[in-house]
N, C-alpha and C positions, 0 to 999 in steps of 0.2 A: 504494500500500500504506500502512495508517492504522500508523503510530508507536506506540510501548507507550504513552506519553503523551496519544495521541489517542482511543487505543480504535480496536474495529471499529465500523462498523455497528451489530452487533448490541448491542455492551456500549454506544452510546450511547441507543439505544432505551431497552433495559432496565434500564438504571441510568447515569442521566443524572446523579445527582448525584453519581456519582464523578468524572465531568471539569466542575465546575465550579470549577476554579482555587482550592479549598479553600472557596469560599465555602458552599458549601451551608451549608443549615440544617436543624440535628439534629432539631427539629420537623417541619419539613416531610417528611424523609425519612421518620420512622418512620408519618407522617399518611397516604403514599404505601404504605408496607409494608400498614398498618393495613386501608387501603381495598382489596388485592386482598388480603388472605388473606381479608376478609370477602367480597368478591365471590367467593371462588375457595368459601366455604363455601356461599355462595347457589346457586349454579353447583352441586354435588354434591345438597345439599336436594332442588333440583328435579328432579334426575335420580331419585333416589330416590324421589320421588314419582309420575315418571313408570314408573319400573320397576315400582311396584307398582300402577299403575292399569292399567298393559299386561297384566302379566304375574304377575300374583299365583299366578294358579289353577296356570297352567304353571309355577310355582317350584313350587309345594305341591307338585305330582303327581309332579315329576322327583323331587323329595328322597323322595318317600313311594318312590316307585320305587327309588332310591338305596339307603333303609334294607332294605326286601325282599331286593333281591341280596345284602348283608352279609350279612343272616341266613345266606341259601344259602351263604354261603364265597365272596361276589365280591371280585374284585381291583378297584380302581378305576386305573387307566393316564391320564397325562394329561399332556399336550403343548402347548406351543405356540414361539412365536416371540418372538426379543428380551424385553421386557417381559412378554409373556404368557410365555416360557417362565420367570417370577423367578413369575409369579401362578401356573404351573403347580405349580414347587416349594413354594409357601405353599399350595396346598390338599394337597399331599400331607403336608406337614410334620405341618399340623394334624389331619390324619386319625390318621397315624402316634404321633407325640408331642403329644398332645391338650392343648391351652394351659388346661383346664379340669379339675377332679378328679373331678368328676362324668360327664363322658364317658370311653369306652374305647376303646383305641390299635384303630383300624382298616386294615384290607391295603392299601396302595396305593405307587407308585411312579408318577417323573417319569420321562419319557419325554426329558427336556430336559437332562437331567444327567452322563451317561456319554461325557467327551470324546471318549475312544476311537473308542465304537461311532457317534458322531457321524459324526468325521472319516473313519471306516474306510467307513462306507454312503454318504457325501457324497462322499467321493474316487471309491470305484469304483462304486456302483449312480447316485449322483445325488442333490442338495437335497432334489427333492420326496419323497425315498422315505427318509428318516431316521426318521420316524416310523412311517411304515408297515411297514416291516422288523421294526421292535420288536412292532408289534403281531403281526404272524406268528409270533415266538419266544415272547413270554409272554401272548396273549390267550387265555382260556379263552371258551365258549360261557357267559353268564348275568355275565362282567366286565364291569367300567365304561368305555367309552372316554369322555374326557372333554378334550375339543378347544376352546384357546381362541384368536380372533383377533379382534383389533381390530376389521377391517376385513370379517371371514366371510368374505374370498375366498383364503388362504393356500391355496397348493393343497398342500403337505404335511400340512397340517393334514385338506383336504378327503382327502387319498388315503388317509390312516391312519385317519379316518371310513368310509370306504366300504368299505375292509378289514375294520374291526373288523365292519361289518354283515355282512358275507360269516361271516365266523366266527361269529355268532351272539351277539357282545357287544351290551350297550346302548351306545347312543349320544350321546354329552350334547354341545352346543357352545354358548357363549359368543360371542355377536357383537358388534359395534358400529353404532353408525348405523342404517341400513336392515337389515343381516343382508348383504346382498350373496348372493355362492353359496351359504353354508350354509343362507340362510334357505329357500333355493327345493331345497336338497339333499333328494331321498327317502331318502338312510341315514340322517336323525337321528329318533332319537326324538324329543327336546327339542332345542331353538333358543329360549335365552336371551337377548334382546335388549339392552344396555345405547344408548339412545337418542338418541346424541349426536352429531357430529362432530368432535368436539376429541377427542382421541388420548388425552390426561390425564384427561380426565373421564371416558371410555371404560372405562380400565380401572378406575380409581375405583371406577364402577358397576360393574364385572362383578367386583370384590372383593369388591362388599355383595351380589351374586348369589352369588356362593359361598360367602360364610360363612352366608348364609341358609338355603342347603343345609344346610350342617354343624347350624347349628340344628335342622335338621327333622329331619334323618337321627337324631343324639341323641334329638332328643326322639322321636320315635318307637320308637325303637329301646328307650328306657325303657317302654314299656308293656307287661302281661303276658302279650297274644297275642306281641308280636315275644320276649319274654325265653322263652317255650315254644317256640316255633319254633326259635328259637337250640340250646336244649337238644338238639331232635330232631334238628336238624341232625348235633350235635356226637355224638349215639350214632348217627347212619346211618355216621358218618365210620368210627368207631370199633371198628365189628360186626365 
């Protein structure tokens, strides 16, 4: 077992010049920082690039998709795991309380948030069915499910996909690397790919995937076939 003084393993790897006997130098250290935040920018750059030489068209059309259901009064719902479930919470957030003046607060809610209803479906139904539970109480037919995993094989993520298909929602999912299950899933509408195998850079990309969304969904939602349709909506509600 490594001594406070020794470090782990891991803390000599990663930061070597904290155990060198004081001697490190404050050049050298920050020359080391300097050199991966810039690799770690190169490293997202190309993801980005790759995201949108893959997957341009299929952004456009999910967000174009996206904005249509709002018009009709859709809920967007949206889940995931560990880290995806904090990316789950940032696209809801942004939807809800919109970080821009020019955008408008949109329906949505995380599906990753409610300890309670967690622990209560996770104790007695099971893992995989935490998210799918939710989607049977508040999915409407024409909502958004919108499922993110790393790795595209989360199977809570897959079972609350395949649910919301059953009920007549759209289906939106977020993958990493290959896609894994989700890619090859028949419930998704969309299968957003972010290109990578690093776990970091993963969700990185599937952050510029969803705010890219948000983009489209606004901007579209600003022109004045969608601001009619909205209207109609809102006197069919109303009659």
């Amino acid at each position: 077992m490594s001594t406070h003084e020794e470090g782990s393993a891991y803390d000599r790897l990663f930061y070597p010049y904290l155990f060198a006997g004081g001697k490190a130098d404050p050049v050298e250290v920050l020359a080391q920082v300097r050199h991966s935040t810039l690799e770690k920018c190169r490293e997202i750059v190309a993801l980005r690039q790759a995201e949108l030489i893959a997957s341009r068209d299929l952004i456009v059309a999910a967000g174009q998709t996206m904005a249509t259901a709002f018009v009709a009064g859709a809920t967007l719902l949206a889940f995931g795991n560990g880290g995806s479930a904090t990316d789950a919470q940032d696209l809801v957030t942004d939807l809800v309380h919109p970080p821009r003046e020019d955008w408008h607060a949109l329906p949505a809610l995380s599906l990753t948030s409610d300890a309670a209803v967690l622990t209560a479906v996770g104790n007695d139904v099971g893992f995989n069915n935490i998210f799918a539970r939710q989607i049977i109480a508040f999915g409407q037919p024409g909502d958004i499910a919108f499922g993110i995993s790393t790795s595209g094989s989360s199977i809570n993520v897959l079972l609350a996909l395949e649910q919301a298909r059953k009920q007549g929602l759209i289906t939106i999912g977020l993958a990493g690397n290959l896609g894994g299950k989700m890619l090859r899933s028949p419930t998704l509408d969309f299968c957003l790919l972010a290109p990578s195998d690093h776990i970091p850079r993963i969700q990185e990309g599937q952050a510029t995937i969803y705010h890219s969304l948000l983009e489209i969904v606004h901007t579209r939602l600003k022109t004045p076939v969608a601001r009619e349709e909205e209207k109609n909506h809102e006197h069919e509600i109303h009659r």
